[in-house]
N, C-alpha and C positions, 0 to 999 in steps of 0.2 A: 638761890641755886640757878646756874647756869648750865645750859646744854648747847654745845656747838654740834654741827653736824659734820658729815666726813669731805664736806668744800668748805670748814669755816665760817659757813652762817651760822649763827645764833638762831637754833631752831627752838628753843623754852627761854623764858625766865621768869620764874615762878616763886614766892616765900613761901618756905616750907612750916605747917604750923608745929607749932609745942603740942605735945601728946600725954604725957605723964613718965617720971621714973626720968625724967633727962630724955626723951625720946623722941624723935621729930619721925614723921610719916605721911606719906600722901603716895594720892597712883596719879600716872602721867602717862601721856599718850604721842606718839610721834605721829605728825600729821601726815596723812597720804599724800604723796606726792617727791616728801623728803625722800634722798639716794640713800642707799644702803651702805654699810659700811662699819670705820669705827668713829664712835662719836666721843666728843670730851664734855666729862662733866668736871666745873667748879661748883667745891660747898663753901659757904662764906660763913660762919658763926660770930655772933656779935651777942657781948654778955649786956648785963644791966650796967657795966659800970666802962661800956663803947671799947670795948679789947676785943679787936677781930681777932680769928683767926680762919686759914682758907685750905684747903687739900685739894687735891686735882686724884681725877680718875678718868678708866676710860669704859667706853661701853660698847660693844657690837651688837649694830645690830641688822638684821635679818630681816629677807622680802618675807611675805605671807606668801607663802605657794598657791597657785587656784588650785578649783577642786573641781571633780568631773562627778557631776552626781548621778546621770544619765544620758543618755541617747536615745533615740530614734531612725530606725531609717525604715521610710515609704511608711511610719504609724506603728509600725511593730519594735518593738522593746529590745534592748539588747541582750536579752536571755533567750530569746527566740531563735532558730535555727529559719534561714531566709534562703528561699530560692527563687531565683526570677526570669525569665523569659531573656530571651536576648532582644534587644529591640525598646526594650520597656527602660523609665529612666530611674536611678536612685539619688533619692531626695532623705538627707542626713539633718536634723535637727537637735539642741543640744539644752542641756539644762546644766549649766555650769556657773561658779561664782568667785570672786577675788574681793578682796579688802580695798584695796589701791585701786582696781579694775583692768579689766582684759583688753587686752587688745587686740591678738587674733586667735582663730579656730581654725586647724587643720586638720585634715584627713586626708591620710595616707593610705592605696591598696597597692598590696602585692601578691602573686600569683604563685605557683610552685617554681616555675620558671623563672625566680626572684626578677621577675617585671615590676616596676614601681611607675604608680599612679599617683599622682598626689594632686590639691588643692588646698588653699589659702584663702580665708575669707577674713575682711574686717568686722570683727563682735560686733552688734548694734543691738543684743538685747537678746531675750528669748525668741524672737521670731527672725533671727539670724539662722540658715539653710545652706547647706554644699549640695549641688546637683550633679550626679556622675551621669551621663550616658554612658550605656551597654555597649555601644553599636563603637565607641571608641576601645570598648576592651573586646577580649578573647574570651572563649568558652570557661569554664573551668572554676576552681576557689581559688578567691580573691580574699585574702585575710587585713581585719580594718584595723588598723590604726587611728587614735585620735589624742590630737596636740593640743594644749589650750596655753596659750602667751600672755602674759600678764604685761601692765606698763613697764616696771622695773626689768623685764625681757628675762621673767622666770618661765620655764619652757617644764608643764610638766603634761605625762604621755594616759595613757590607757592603764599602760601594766602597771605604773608607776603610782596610780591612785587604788588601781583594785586589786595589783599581784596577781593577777590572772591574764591566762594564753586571751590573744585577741581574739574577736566575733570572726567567723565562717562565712560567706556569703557564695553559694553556686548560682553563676550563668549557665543557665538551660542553652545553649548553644542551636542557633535557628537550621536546621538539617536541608529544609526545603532552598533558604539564599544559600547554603554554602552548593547543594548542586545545582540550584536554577541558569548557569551560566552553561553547564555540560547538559544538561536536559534543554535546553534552548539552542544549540550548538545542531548535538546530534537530532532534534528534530527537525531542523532547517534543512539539515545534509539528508536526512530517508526524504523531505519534502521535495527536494532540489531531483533526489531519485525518480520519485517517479513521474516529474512532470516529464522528465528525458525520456523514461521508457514510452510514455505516451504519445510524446510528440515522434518518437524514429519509429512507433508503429505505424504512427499515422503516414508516414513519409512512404514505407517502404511499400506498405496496402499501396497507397495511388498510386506506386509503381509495378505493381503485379498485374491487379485487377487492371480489364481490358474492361474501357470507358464506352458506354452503350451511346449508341448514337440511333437520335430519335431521328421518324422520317418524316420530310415536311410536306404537310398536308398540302392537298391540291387548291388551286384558288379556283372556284367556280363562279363561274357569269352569269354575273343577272342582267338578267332580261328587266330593260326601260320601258316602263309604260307609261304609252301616250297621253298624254293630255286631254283630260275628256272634254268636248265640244259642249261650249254653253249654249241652252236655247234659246233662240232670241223669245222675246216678251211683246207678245202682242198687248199692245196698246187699246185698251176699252174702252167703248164708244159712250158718252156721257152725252145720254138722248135729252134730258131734265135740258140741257145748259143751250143746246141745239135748237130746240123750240122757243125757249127764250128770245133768243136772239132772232129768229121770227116773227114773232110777236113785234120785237121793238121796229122792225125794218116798215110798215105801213104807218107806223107813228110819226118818222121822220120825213117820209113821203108827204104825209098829211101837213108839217109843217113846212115845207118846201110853196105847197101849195097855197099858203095864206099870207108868204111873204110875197110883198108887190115888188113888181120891177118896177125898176127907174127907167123912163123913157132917156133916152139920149139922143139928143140934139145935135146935131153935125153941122157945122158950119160950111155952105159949100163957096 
């Protein structure tokens, strides 16, 4: 037995065995990857005594749709009713699975507003994640849609796996940004008031009020005084050093007296 696929390749070929009662049987399996489509099968029968003979059929066959078994957004289940802060981010995690394998996960929101948000990510496994910031959407419910793409580019949705309305999700809408632009506004404008009122008080005061005028003290004369007279410094009499020098003066006398003159001779 032969199976072509729906490009013509020869995707089996397999003998099929004897079973009993004339009955050939076996299970066969189309390997992931083969296109979808219709395929042809050849049976070839050949007896004990070499007499083929051959039939041709054909066979359709069909992707495996993926399946969406779960979700997650921010750790909370998708039977949970979510509300979130504006500002805060939503982070979507998926538990999903294919025969052949996925290729991508979407998620879709939209608003009453029919606003449409969407993201595309390529599958890479259970810790495959969509991240929406708040701060790019508007207040309000945002109703979630979730797309899962298989290789063969089968595209199946939320409602489509569970028959049920999509998950609810409320942005708590931030009150304080949406007025902080007019609370910052108007209190620049009363700031700007009163430093005006302040300053033409202060202008028109130093124009009323008559400026006191101090009066200037007198410069009084001082009297120079003189230079007081140093006394002169009598000079003490140092009687000890006085007698001394008495003392020495008959000494030298004495030796005056023991040196001999030289007689001098004159030649006349």
């Amino acid at each position: 037995m032969n199976i072509y696929d729906s490009e013509g390749r020869r995707a089996l070929n397999e003998v099929v065995e004897f079973d009993s009662n004339n009955l050939f049987s076996g299970t066969y399996h189309i390997a992931p990857g083969r296109p979808i489509g219709i395929y042809r099968i050849n049976v070839t029968a050949i007896d004990k005594d070499y007499g083929v003979r051959s039939k041709r059929k054909t066979l359709i066959v069909k992707n495996n749709a993926p399946e969406i078994h779960s979700y997650t957004i921010n750790g909370l289940s998708m039977d949970q009713p979510i509300s979130i802060f504006y500002g805060r981010d939503l982070d979507f995690s998926f538990n999903v699975s294919d025969v052949e394998g996925i290729a991508y996960v979407k998620v879709a929101l939209i608003n009453e507003n029919l606003e449409w948000y969407n993201i595309t990510r390529t599958y890479t496994g259970e810790n495959t994640e969509i991240t929406f910031r708040t701060i790019d959407l508007i207040g309000g419910v945002w109703y979630v849609y979730i797309y899962v793409i298989d290789t063969d580019g089968t595209v199946v949705s939320l409602t489509d796996d569970y028959g049920k309305a999509p998950q609810g999700i409320r942005i708590i809408p931030d009150a304080v940004g949406y007025y902080l632009p007019w609370i910052l506004f108007f209190g620049a404008l009363i700031f700007g008031l009163i430093l005006g009122v302040l300053a033409s008080y202060s202008y028109f005061k130093s124009k009323v009020e008559p400026q006191k005028i101090t009066p200037k003290k007198k410069d009084i004369p001082v009297k120079k005084t003189a230079p007081k007279k140093r006394a002169k410094s009598i000079p003490r009499k140092e009687e000890p050093e006085t007698k001394e020098l008495d003392e020495n003066k008959p000494e030298k006398e004495e030796e005056k007296e023991q040196v001999p003159q030289r007689k001098i001779k004159r030649k006349l």
